[in-house]
C-alpha positions in Angstrom: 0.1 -11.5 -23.1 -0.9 -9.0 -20.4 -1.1 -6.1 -22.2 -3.2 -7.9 -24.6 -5.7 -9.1 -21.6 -5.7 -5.5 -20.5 -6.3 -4.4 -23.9 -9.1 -6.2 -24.9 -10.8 -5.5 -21.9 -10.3 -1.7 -22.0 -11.5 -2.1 -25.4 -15.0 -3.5 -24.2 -15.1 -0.9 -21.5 -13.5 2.6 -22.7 -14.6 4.3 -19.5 -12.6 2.6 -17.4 -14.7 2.0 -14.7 -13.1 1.5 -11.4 -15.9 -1.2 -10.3 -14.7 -5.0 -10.3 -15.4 -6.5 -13.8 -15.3 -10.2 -12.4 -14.9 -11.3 -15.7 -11.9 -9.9 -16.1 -11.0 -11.3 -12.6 -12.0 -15.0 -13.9 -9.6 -14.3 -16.8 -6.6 -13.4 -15.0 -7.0 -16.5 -12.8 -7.2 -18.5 -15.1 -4.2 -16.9 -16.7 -2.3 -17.5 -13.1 -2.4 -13.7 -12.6 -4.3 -13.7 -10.0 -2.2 -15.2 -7.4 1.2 -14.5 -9.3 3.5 -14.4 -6.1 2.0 -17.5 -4.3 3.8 -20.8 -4.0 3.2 -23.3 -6.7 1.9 -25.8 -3.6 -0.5 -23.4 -2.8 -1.8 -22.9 -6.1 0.1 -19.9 -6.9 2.4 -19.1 -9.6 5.7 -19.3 -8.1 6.2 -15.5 -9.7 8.3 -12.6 -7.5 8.0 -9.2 -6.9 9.1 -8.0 -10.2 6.8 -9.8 -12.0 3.9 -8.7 -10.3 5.3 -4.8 -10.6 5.2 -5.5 -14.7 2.1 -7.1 -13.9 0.6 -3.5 -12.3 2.1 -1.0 -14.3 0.3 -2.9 -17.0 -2.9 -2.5 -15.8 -2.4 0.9 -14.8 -1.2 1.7 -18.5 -4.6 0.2 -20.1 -6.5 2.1 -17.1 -8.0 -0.9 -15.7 -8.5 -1.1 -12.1 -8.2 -4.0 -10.4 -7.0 -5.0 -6.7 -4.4 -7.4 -7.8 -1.4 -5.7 -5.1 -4.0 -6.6 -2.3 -4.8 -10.1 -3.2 -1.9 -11.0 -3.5 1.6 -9.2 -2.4 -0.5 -7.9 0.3 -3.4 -9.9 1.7 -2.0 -13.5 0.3 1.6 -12.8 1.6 0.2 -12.0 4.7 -1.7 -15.2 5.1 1.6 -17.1 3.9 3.5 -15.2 6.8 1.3 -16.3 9.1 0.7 -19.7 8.4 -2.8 -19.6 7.5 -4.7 -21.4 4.3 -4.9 -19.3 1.3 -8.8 -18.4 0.9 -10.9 -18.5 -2.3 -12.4 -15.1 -3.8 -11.4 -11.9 -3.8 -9.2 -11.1 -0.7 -7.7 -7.5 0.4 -6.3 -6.9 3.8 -7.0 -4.0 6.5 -4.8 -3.3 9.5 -7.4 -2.4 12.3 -6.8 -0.1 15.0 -7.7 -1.4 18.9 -11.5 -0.9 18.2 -11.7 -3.0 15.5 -11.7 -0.5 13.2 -9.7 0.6 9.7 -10.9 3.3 7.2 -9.8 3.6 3.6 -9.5 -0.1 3.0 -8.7 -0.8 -0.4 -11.3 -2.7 -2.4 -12.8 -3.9 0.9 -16.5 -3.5 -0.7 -16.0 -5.7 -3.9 -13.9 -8.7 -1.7 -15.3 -12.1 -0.4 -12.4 -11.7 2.2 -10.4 -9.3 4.5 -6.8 -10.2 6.2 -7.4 -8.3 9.3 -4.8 -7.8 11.6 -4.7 -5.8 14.7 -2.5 -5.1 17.7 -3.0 -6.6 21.0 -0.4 -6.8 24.0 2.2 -9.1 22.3 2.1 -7.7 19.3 -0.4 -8.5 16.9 -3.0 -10.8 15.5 -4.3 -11.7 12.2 -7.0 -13.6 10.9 -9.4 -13.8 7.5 -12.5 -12.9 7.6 -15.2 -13.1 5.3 -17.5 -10.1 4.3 -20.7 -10.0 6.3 -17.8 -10.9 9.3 -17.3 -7.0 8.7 -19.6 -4.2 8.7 -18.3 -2.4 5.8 -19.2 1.6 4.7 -18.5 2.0 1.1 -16.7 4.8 0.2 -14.1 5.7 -3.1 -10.9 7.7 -3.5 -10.1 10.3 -6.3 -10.5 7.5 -9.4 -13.3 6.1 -7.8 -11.6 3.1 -6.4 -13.5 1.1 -3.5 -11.7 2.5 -0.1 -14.0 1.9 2.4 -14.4 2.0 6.1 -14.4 -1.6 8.2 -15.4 -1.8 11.8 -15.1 -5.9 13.3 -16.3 -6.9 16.3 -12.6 -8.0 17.5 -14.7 -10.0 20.5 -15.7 -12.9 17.6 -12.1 -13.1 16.5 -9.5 -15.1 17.2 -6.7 -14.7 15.1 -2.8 -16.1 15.0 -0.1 -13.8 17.0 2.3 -12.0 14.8 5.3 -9.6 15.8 4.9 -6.2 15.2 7.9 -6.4 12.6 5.9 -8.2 10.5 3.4 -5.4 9.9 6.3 -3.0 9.6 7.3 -4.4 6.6 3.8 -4.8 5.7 3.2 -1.1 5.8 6.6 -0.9 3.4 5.1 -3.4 0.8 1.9 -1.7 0.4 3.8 1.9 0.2 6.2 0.5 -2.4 3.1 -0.8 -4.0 1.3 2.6 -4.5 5.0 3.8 -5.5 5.0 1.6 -8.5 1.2 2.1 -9.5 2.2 6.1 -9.4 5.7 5.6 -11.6 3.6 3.2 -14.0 1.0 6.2 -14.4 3.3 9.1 -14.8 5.0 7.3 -17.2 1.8 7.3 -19.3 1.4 10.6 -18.6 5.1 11.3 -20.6 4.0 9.5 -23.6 0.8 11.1 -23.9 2.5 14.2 -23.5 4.6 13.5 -25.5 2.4 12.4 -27.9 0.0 15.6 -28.1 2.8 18.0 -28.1 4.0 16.5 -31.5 0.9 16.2 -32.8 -0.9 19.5 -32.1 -0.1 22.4 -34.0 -0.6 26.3 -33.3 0.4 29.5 -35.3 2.1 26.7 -38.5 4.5 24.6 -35.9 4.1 21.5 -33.6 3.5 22.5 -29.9 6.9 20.8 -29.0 8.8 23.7 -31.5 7.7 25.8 -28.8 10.5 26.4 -26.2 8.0 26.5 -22.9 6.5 23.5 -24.0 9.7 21.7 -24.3 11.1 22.9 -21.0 7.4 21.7 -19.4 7.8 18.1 -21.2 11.3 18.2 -20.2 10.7 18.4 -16.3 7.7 15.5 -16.7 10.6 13.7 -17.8 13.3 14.5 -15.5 10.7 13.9 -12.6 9.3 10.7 -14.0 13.2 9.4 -14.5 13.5 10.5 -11.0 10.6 8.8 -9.1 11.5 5.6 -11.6 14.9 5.4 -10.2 14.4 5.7 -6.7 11.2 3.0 -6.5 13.1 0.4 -8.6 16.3 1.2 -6.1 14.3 0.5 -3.4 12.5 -2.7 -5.1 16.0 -4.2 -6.1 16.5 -4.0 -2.4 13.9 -5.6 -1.3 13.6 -8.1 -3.7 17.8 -8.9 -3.3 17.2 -8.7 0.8 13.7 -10.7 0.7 12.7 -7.4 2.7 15.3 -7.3 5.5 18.1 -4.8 4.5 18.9 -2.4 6.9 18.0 1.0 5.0 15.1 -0.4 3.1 12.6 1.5 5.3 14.6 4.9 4.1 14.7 3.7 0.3 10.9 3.3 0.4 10.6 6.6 1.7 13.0 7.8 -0.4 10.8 6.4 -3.2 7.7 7.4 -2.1 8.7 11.0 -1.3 9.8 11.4 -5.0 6.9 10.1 -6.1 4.8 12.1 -4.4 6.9 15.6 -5.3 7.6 14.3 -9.0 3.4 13.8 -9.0 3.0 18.0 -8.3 5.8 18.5 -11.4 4.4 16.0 -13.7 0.5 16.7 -13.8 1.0 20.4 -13.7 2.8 20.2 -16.7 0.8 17.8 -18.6 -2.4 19.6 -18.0 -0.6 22.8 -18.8 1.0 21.5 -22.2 -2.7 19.5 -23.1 -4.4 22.4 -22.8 -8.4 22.4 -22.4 -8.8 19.1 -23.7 -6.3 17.9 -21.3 -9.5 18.4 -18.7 -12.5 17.0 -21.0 -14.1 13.2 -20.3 -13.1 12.0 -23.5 -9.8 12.2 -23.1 -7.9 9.5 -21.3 -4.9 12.3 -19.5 -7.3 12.2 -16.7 -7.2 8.5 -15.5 -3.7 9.2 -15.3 -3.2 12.4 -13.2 -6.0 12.0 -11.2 -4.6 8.4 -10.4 -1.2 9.3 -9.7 -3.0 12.1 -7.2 -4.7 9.7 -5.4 -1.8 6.6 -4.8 0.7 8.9 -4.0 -1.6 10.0 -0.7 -2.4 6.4 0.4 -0.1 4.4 3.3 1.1 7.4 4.3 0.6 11.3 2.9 3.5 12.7 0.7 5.0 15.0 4.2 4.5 11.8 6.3 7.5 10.0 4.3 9.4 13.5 3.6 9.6 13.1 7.5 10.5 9.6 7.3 14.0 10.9 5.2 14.5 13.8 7.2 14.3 11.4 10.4 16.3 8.4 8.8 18.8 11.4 7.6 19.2 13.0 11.1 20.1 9.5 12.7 22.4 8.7 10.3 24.3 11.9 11.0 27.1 12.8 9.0 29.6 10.3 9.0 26.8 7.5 8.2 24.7 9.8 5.6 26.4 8.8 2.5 26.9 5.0 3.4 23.1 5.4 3.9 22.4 6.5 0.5 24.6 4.4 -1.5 24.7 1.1 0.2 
């Protein structure tokens, strides 16, 4: 049923145009999609984490961009954790810094209304905010997505106190988000790869006769099985620990650093093995390197969670290391 939602709507719109078709949006609310993780008493869907990570590899595979991980596992859980009503529209969240201010805020500029939180003595406060509470410069990553620059007047706010630990794990949600958006679109990348190499022919014999090209394919496959494994490892955690075991801030790290390294390997390649019309408009390769490009640098760079492992490595020292990695 998703795919086919996706499907027909890519169909209607074969650019895949990372602007908010609120169409679309309508559909998948009425669908449930929407607010897939939220209580059924809130008007939610009663759905978990790994339905919503079907739910956005989906839409990454059609190429249709939508800010379902913010509405929801991000902005709506936030307003859940904090006791506050869910709000009506779109909703994406932003964690200001003591100014009031936030840059790159996903999808900011197409929602009705931002979760703000931000730190104050105790810890921190979070409220919802409507738009025009925000002044809001528009502004797009490497796709084209909305990530745009908030500044709040935190004077006007009053918000509900939080602990810090709440926006730690926060912080890991939305990495592990970007983490599956990335797997979901390397992925495609393999089977398009896959699917040209078979296809194309030069001097009498399919590109994927030819020993380079095989070794290239090969490694988009060993990375994409790699970054795979170590994002669902740290999702089974989460999901089994409802976010609380005690080395799920190094399995998201883990996760996101082989994401980020298996990203380099993968598009390489698959520009490499596409050749020149790997690189032209028309065809779709593009939505899915340039995508995986731009995730893998957002809630933290690919050398900010290398650190993170080296650092969660170091403490463990070497009688706790291998506990670390296999518990």
């Amino acid at each position: 049923m998703i795919d086919a939602v996706f499907a027909d709507h890519r169909s209607s719109r074969p650019s895949g145009a990372p602007v908010l078709d609120l169409d679309l949006w309508h559909s998948l609310d009425e669908l449930g999609l929407v607010r897939l993780t939220e209580s059924e008493t809130s008007g939610g869907s009663g759905a978990g984490w790994a339905e919503a990570a079907e739910l956005m590899s989906a839409a990454v595979r059609h190429g249709v961009r939508v800010p379902l991980p913010e509405h929801d596992l991000l902005a709506g859980w936030m307003l859940t954790a904090a006791g506050l009503p869910p709000s009506e529209g779109v909703r994406t969240i932003a964690v200001l810094d003591g100014s009031g201010a936030a840059t790159a805020a996903p999808w900011a500029s197409s929602a009705q209304h931002i979760v703000a939180a931000w730190p104050v003595e105790s810890g921190y406060e979070v409220t919802d905010l409507t738009a025009d509470q925000c002044r809001i410069t528009p502004g797009t990553n490497m796709i084209g997505e909305p990530r745009d620059n908030i500044a709040v007047d935190l004077s006007t706010c009053r918000g509900v106190p939080v602990s810090a630990e709440l926006i730690d794990v926060l912080r890991l949600k939305s990495a592990l988000v970007r983490s599956i958006q990335v797997c979901a679109a390397l992925q495609q990348i393999l089977h398009l790869s896959i699917e040209h190499t078979s296809s194309r022919t030069q001097f009498g014999r399919a590109l994927s006769k030819f020993q380079a090209i095989q070794h290239m394919v090969s490694d988009i496959a060993a990375e994409t099985a790699l970054a795979q494994a170590a994002t669902e490892a740290a999702l089974t955690a989460a999901i089994t620990s409802d976010w609380t075991a005690g080395n799920l801030e190094f399995l998201v790290a883990v996760a996101r650093s082989c994401t980020g390294h298996a990203t380099s390997v993968v598009v390489r390649n698959a520009h490499q093995a596409h050749g020149a019309i790997g690189t032209t408009i028309e065809h779709r390769l593009h939505e899915y390197t340039r995508a995986a490009l731009a995730w893998r640098s957002e809630y933290g760079s690919v050398r900010h969670w290398d650190h993170a492992v080296t650092r969660a490595a170091l403490a463990a020292g070497a009688s706790g290391l291998w506990p670390l990695i296999t518990d």
